[in-house]
Each structure stands twice: as structure tokens, then as C-alpha cells.
N, CA, C and O atoms as a DFTB+ gen file, in Angstrom:
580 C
 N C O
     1  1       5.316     -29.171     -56.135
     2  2       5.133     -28.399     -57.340
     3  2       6.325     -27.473     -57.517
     4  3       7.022     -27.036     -56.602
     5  1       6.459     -27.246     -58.752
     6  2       7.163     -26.412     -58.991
     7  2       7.272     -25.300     -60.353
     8  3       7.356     -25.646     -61.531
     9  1       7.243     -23.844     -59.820
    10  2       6.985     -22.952     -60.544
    11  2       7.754     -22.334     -60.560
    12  3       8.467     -22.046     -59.599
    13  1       7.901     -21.676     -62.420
    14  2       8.865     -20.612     -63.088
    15  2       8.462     -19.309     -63.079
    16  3       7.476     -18.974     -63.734
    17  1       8.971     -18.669     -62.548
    18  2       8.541     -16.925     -63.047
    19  2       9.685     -16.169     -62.919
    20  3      10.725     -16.254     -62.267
    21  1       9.108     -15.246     -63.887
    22  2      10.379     -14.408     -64.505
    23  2       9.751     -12.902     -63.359
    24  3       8.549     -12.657     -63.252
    25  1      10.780     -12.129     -62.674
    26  2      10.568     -11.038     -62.382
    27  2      10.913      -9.313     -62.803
    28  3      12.093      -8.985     -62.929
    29  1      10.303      -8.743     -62.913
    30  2      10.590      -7.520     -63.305
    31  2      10.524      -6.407     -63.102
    32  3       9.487      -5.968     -63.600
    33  1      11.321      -5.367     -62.422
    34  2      11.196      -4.324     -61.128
    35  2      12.109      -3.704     -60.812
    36  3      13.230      -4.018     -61.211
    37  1      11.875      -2.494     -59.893
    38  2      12.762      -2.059     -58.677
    39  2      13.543      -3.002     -58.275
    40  3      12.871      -3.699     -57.514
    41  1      15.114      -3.617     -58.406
    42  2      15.025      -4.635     -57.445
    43  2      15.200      -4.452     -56.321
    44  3      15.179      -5.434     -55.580
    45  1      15.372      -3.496     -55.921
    46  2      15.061      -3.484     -54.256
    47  2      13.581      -3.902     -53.631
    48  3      13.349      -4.406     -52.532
    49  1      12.610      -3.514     -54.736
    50  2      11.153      -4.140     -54.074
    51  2      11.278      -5.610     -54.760
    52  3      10.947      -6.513     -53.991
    53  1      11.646      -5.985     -55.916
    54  2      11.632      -7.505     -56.256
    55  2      12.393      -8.833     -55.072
    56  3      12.039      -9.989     -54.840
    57  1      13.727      -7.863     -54.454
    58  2      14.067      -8.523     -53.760
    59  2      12.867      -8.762     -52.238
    60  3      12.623      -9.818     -51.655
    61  1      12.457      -7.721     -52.021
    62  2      11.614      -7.840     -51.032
    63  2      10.160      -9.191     -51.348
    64  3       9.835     -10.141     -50.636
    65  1       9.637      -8.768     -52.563
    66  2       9.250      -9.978     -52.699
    67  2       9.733     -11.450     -52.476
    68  3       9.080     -12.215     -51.766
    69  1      10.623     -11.742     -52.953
    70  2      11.602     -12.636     -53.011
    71  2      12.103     -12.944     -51.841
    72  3      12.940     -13.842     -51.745
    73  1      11.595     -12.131     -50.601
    74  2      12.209     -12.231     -49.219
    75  2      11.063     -12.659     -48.501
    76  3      11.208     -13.710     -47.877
    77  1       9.974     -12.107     -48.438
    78  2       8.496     -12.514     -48.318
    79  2       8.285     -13.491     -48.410
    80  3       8.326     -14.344     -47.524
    81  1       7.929     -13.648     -49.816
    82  2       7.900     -15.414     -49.947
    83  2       8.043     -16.381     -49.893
    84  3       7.251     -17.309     -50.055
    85  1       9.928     -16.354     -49.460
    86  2      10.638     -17.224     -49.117
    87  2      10.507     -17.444     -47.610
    88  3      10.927     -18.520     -47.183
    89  1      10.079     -16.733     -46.906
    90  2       9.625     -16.975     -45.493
    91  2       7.927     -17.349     -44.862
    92  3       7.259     -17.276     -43.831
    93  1       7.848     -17.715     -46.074
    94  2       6.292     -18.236     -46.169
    95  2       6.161     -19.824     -45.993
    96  3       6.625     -20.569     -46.857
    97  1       5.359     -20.445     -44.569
    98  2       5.139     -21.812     -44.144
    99  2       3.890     -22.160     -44.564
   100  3       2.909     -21.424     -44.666
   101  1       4.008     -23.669     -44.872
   102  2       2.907     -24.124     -45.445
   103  2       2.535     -25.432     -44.894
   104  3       3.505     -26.189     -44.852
   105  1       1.413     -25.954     -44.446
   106  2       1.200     -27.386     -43.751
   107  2       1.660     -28.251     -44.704
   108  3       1.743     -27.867     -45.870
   109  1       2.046     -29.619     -44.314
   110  2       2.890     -30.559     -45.186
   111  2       3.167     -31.650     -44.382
   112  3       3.766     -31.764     -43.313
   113  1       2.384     -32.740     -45.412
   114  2       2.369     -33.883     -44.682
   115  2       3.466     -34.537     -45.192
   116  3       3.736     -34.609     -46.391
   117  1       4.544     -35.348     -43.656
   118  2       5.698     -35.914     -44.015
   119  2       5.886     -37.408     -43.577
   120  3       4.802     -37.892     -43.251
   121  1       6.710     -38.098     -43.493
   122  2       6.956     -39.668     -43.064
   123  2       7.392     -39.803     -41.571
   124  3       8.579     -39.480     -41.605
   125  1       7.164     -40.020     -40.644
   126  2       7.725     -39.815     -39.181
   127  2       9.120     -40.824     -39.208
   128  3       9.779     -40.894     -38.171
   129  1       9.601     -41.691     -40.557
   130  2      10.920     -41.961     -40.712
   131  2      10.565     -43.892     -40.341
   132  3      11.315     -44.840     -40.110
   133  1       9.336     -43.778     -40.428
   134  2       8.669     -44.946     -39.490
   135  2       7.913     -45.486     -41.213
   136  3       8.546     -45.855     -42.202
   137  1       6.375     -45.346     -41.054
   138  2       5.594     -45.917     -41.810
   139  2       4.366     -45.002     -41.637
   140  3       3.369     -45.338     -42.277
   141  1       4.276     -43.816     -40.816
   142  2       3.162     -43.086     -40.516
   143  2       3.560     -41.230     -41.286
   144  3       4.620     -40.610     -41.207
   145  1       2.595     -40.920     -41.787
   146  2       2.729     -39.615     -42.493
   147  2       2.172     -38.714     -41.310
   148  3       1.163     -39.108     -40.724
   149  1       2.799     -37.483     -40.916
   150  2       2.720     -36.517     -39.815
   151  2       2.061     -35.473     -40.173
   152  3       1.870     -35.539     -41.387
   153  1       1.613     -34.534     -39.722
   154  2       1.165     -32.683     -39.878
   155  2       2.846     -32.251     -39.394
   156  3       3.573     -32.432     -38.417
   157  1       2.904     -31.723     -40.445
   158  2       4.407     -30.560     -40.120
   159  2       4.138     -29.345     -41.199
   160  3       3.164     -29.239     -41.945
   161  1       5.108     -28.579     -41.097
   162  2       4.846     -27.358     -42.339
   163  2       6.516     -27.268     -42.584
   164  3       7.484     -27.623     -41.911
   165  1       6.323     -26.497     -44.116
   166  2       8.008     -26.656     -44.998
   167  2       7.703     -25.253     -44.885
   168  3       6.614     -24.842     -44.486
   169  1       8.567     -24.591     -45.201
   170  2       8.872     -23.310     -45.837
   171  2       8.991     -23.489     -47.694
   172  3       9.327     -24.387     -48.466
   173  1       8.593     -22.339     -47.789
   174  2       8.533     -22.107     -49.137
   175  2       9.544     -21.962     -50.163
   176  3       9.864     -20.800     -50.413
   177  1      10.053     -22.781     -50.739
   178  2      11.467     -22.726     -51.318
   179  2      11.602     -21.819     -52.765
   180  3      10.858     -21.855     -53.746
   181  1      12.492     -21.218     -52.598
   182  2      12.660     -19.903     -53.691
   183  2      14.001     -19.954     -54.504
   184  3      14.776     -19.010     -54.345
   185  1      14.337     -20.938     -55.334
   186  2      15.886     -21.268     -55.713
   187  2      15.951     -20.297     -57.059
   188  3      15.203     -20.430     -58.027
   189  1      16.939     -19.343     -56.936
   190  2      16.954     -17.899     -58.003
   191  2      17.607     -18.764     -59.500
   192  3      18.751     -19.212     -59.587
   193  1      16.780     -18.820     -60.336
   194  2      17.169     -19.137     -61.743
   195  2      16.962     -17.544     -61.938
   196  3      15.761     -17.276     -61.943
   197  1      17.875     -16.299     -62.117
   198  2      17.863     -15.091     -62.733
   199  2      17.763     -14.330     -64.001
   200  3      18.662     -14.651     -64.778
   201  1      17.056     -13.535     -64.402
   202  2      17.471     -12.796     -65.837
   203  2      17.744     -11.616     -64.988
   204  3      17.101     -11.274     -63.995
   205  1      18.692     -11.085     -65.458
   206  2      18.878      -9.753     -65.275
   207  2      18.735      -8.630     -66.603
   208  3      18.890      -9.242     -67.659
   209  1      18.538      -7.487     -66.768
   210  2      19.329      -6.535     -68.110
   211  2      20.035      -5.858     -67.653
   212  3      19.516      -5.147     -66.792
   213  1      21.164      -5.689     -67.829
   214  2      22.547      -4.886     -67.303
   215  2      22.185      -3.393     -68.378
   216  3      21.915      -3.546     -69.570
   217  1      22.219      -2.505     -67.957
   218  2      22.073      -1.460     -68.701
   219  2      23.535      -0.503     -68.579
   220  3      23.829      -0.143     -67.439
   221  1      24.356      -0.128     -69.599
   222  2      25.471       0.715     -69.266
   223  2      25.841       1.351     -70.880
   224  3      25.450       0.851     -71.935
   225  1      26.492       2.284     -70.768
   226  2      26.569       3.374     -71.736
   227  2      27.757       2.426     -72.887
   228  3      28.838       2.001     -72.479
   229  1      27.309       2.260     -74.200
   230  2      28.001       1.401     -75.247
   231  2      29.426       1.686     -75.090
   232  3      30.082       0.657     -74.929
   233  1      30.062       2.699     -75.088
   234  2      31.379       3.045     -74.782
   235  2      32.044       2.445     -73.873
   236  3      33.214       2.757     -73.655
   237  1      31.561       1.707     -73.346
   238  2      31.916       0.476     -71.828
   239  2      32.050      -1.075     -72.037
   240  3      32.675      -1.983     -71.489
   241  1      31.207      -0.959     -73.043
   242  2      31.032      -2.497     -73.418
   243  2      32.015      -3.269     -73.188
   244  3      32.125      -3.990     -72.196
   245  1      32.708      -3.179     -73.994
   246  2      34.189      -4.468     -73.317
   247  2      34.347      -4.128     -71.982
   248  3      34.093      -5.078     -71.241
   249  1      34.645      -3.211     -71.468
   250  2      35.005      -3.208     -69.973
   251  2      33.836      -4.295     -68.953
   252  3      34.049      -5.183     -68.128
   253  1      32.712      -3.747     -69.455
   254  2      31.426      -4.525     -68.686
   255  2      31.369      -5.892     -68.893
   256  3      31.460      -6.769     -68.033
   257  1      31.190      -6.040     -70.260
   258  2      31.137      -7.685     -70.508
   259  2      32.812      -8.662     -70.172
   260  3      33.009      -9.860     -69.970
   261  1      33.497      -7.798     -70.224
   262  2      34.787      -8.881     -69.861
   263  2      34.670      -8.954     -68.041
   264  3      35.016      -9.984     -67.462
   265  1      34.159      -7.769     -67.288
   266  2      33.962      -7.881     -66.068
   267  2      32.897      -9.153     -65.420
   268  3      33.054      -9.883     -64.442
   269  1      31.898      -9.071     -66.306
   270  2      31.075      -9.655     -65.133
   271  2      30.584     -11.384     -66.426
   272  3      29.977     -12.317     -65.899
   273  1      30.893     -11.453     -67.655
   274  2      30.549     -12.940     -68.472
   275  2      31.366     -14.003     -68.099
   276  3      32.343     -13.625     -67.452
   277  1      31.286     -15.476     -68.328
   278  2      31.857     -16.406     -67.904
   279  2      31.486     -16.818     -69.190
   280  3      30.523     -16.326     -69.777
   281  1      32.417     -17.962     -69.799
   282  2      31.720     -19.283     -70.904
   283  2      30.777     -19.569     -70.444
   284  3      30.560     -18.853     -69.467
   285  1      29.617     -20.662     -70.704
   286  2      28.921     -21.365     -70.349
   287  2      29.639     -22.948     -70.155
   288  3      30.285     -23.781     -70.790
   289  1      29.327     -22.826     -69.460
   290  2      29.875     -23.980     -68.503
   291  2      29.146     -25.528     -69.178
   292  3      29.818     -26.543     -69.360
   293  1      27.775     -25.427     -69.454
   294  2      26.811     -26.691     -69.770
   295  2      26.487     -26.556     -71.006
   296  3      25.444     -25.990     -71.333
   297  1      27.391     -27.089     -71.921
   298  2      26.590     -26.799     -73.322
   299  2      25.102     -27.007     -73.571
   300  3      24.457     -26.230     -74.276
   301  1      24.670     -27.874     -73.087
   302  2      23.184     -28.263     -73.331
   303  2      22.040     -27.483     -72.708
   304  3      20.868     -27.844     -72.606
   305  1      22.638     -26.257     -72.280
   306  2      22.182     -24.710     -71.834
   307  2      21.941     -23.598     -73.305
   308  3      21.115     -22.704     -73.484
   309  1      23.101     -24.147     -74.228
   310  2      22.775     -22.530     -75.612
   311  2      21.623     -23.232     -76.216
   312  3      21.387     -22.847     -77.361
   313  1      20.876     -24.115     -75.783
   314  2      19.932     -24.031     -76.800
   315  2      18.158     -23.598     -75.994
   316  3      17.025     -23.729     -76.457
   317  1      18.666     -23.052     -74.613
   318  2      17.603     -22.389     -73.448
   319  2      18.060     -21.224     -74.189
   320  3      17.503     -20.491     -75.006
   321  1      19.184     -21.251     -73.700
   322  2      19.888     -19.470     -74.113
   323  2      19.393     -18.826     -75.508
   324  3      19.158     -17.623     -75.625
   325  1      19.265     -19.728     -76.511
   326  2      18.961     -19.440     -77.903
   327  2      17.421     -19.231     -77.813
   328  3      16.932     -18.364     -78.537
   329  1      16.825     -19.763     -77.201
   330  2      14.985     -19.263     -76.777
   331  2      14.943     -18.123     -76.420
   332  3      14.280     -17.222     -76.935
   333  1      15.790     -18.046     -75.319
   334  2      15.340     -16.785     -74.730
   335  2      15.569     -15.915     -75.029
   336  3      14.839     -14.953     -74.789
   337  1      16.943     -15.788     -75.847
   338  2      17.333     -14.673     -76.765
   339  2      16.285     -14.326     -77.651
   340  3      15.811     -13.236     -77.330
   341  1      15.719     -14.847     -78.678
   342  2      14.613     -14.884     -80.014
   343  2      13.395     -14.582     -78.896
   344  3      12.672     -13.814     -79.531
   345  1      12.681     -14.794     -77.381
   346  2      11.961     -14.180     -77.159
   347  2      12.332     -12.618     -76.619
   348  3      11.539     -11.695     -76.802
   349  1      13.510     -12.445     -75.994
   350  2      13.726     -11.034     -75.783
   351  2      13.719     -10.480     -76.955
   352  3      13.404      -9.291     -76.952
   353  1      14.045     -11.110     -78.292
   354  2      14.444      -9.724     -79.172
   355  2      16.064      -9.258     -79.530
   356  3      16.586      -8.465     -80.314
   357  1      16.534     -10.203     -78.510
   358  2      17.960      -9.773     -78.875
   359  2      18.918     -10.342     -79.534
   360  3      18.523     -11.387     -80.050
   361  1      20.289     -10.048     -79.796
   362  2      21.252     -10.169     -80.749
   363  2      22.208     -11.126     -79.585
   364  3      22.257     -10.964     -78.366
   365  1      22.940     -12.173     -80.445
   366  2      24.241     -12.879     -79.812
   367  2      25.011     -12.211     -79.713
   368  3      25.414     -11.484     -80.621
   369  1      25.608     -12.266     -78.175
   370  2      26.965     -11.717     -78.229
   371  2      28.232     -11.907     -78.871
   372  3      28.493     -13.055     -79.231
   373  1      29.209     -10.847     -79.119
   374  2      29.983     -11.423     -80.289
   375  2      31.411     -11.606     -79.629
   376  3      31.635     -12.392     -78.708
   377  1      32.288     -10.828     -80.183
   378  2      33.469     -10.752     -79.664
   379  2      33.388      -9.816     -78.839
   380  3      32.355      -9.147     -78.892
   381  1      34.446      -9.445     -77.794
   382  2      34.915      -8.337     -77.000
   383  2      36.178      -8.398     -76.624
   384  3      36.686      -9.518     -76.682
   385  1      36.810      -7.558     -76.269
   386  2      37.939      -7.307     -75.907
   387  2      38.120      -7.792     -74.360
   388  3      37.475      -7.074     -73.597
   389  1      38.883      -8.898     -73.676
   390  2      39.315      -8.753     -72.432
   391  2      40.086      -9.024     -71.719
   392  3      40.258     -10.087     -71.122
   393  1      41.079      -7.373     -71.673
   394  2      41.845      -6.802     -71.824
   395  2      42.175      -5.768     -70.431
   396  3      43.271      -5.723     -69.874
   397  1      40.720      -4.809     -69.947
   398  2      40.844      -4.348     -69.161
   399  2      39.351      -5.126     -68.324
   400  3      38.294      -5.336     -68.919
   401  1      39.519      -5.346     -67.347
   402  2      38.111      -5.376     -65.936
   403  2      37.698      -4.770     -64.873
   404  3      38.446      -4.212     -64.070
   405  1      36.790      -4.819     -64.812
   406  2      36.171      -4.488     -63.181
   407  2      36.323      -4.879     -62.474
   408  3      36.031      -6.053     -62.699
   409  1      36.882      -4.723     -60.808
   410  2      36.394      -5.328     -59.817
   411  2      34.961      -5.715     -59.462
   412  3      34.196      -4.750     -59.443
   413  1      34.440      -6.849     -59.188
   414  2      32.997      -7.182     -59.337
   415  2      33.081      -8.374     -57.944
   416  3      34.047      -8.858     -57.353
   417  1      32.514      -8.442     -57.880
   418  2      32.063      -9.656     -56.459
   419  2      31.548     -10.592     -57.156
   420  3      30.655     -10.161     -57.885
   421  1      31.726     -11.674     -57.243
   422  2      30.866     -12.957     -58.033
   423  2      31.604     -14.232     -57.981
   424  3      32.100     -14.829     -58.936
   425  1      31.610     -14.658     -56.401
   426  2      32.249     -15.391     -55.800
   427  2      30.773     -16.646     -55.762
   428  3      29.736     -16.500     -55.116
   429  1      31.117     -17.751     -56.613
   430  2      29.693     -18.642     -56.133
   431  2      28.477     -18.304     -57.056
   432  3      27.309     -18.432     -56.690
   433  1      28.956     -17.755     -58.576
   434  2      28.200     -16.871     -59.016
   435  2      28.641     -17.190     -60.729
   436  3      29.662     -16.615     -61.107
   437  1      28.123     -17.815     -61.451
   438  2      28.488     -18.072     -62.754
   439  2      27.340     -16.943     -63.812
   440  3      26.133     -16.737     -63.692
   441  1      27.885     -16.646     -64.357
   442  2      27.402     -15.096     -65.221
   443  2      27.015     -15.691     -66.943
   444  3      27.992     -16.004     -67.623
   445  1      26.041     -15.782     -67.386
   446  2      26.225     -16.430     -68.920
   447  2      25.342     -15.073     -69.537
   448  3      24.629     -14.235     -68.986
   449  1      25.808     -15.322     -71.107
   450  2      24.749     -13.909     -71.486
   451  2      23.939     -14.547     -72.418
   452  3      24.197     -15.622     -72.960
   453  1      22.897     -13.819     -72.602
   454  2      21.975     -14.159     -73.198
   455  2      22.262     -13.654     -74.661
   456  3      22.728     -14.314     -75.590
   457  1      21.743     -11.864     -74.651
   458  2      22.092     -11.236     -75.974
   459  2      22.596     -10.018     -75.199
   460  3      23.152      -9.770     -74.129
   461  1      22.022      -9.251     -76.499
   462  2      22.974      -8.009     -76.350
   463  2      21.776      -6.706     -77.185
   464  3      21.747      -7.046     -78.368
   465  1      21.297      -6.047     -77.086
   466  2      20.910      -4.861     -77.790
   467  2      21.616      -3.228     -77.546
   468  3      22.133      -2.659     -76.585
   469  1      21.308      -2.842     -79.033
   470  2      21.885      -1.700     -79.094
   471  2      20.346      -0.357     -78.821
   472  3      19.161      -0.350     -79.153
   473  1      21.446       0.801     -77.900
   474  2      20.645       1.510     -77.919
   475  2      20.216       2.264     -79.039
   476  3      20.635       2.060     -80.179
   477  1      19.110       3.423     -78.633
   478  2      18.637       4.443     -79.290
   479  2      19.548       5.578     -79.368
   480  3      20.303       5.644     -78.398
   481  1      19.688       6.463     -80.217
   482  2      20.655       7.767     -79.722
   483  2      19.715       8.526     -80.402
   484  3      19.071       8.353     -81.437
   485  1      19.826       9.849     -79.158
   486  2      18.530      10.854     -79.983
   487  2      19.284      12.186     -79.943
   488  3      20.077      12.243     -79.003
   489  1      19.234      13.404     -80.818
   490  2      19.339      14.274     -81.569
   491  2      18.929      15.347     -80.419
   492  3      17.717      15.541     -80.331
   493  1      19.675      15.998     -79.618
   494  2      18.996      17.015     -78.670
   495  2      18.532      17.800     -79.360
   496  3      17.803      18.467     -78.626
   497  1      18.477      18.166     -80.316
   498  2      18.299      19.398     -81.034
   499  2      16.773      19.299     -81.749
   500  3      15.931      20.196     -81.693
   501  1      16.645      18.295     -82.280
   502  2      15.718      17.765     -83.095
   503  2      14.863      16.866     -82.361
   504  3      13.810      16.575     -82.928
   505  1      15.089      16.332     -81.165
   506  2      14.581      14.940     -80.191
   507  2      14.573      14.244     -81.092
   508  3      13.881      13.336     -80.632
   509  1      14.994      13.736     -82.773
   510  2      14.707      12.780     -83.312
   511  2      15.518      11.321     -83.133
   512  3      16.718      11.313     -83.409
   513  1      15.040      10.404     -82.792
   514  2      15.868       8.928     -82.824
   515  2      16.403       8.349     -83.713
   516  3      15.804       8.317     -84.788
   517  1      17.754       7.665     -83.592
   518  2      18.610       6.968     -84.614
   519  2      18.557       5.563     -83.543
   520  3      18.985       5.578     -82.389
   521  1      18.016       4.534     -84.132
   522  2      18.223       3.347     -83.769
   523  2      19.329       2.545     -84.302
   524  3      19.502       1.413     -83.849
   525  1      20.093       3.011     -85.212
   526  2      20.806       2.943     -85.851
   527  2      22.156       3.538     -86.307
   528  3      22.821       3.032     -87.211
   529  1      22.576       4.819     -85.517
   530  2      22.898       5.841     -85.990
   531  2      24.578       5.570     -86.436
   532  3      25.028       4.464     -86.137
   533  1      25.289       6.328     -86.977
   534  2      26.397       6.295     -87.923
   535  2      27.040       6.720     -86.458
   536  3      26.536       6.936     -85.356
   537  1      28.788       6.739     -87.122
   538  2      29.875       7.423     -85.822
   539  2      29.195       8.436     -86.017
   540  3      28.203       8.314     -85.299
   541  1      29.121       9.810     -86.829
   542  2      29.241      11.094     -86.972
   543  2      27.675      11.217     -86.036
   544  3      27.638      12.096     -85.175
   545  1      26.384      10.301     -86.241
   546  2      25.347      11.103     -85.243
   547  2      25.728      11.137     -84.080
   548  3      25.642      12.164     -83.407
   549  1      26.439       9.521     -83.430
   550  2      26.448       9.155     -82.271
   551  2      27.357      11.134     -81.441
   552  3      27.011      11.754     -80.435
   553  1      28.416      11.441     -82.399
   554  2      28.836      12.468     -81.737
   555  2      27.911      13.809     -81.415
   556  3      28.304      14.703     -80.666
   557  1      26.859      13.816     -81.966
   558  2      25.727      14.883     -81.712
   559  2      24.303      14.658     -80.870
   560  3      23.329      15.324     -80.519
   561  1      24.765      13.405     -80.779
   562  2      23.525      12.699     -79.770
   563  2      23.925      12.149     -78.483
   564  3      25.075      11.850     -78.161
   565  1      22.725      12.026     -77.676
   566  2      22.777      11.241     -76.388
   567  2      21.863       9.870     -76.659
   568  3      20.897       9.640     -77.387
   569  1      22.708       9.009     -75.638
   570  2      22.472       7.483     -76.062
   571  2      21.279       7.299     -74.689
   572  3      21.253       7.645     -73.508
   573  1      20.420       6.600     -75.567
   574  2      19.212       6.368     -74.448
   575  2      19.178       5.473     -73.947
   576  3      18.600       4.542     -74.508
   577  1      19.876       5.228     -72.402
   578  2      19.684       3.730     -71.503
   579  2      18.643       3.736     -71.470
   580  3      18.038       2.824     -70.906
């Protein structure tokens, strides 16, 4: 069998899940390589298909997304990618600048994006929210990761 689930958390406790489980044995009948099926046990196999949400302050954006995105490699992937986008809610990524990067580790590690949303910026003064807000609010507000 095989099952999809999406996780969502601390990841320091998600990973712990994810560590748990994967060290979980199960009885399992196999072929002795002969013609006779045996009692043995498998371990529980845990192969990471990931979502992540990268959260970082809009003023970064190119720096972040030129650091850690790749093309997509499998075209016959944007049309998963296009689901999952319309169920998150979010927007295609567009252009970016990349120009300047991060050092990042992602050796063995292909990065695709899904979407992209914009934050909230709220009004210290007023606590009121701009989901939307113009240059001139963004300078009187704080942006809500």
C-alpha cells in the first residue's frame, strides 16, 4: 500500500514523527527466492514527497527565490503544481531577479515552487490590515509573516 499525507507543524516535532515511523517493523510475508513464501518483517518506508511554506519578509524576495528555486525539471509535473496551487489559494510565481543569492545547502535536492502569496501589513497605530496596501502604507506598517 501506499499512502499520501501532507504534514503540518513544528518541524522539529514533524520530523520526529517522520523518524518514528520510519523505524516502525511490520510482519511480511516474502519468497525464500525458491517457491515458498516466509514470516519476515519490512520496515516502514517513508519516501519525503514535501510541501514546505517558506515564510520571509517581501523585501527579500528575489534574494530568497533566486537562492533556493530550480526550473522544473518534468514538465508533466505543472499540471500537479497547478492543483495544488488553486488548492492552497495561491498566486504563480512570476519573474524575479537572479542576480544576487544565498548560500543554501541543496546538494541532491531539486526545489520547484508552487505559488507565492502576499502578506498582510498592519497599521501600528490603528492595528488596521491592508491586504493590499499601496508603497506609502507599506512605509507606516509592519508586514505580517
Amino acid at each position: 500500500m501506499h499512502l499520501y499525507i501532507i504534514t503540518r507543524g513544528i518541524k522539529h516535532d514533524s520530523d520526529r514523527f517522520i523518524d518514528e515511523l520510519r523505524c516502525k517493523y511490520l510482519p511480511y510475508k516474502f519468497h525464500d527466492g525458491k517457491d515458498k513464501l516466509i514470516d519476515c518483517s519490512t520496515q516502514i518506508g517513508v519516501r519525503p514527497i514535501m510541501l514546505y511554506e517558506v515564510v520571509f519578509p517581501e523585501a527579500h524576495k528575489d534574494l530568497v527565490m533566486a537562492s533556493i528555486l530550480d526550473p522544473v525539471q518534468h514538465k508533466r509535473h505543472n499540471k500537479f503544481i497547478f492543483a495544488i496551487r488553486k488548492i492552497l489559494g495561491v498566486q504563480k510565481v512570476g519573474e524575479y531577479k537572479t542576480d544576487r543569492k544565498m548560500p543554501v545547502y541543496k546538494e541532491n535536492v531539486e526545489v520547484n515552487a508552487i505559488g507565492i502569496k502576499t502578506d498582510y501589513w498592519t497599521d501600528p497605530k490603528t492595528k488596521k490590515r491592508y491586504y493590499h496596501p499601496t508603497e506609502e502604507q507599506k512605509k507606516k506598517c509592519w508586514e505580517g509573516l
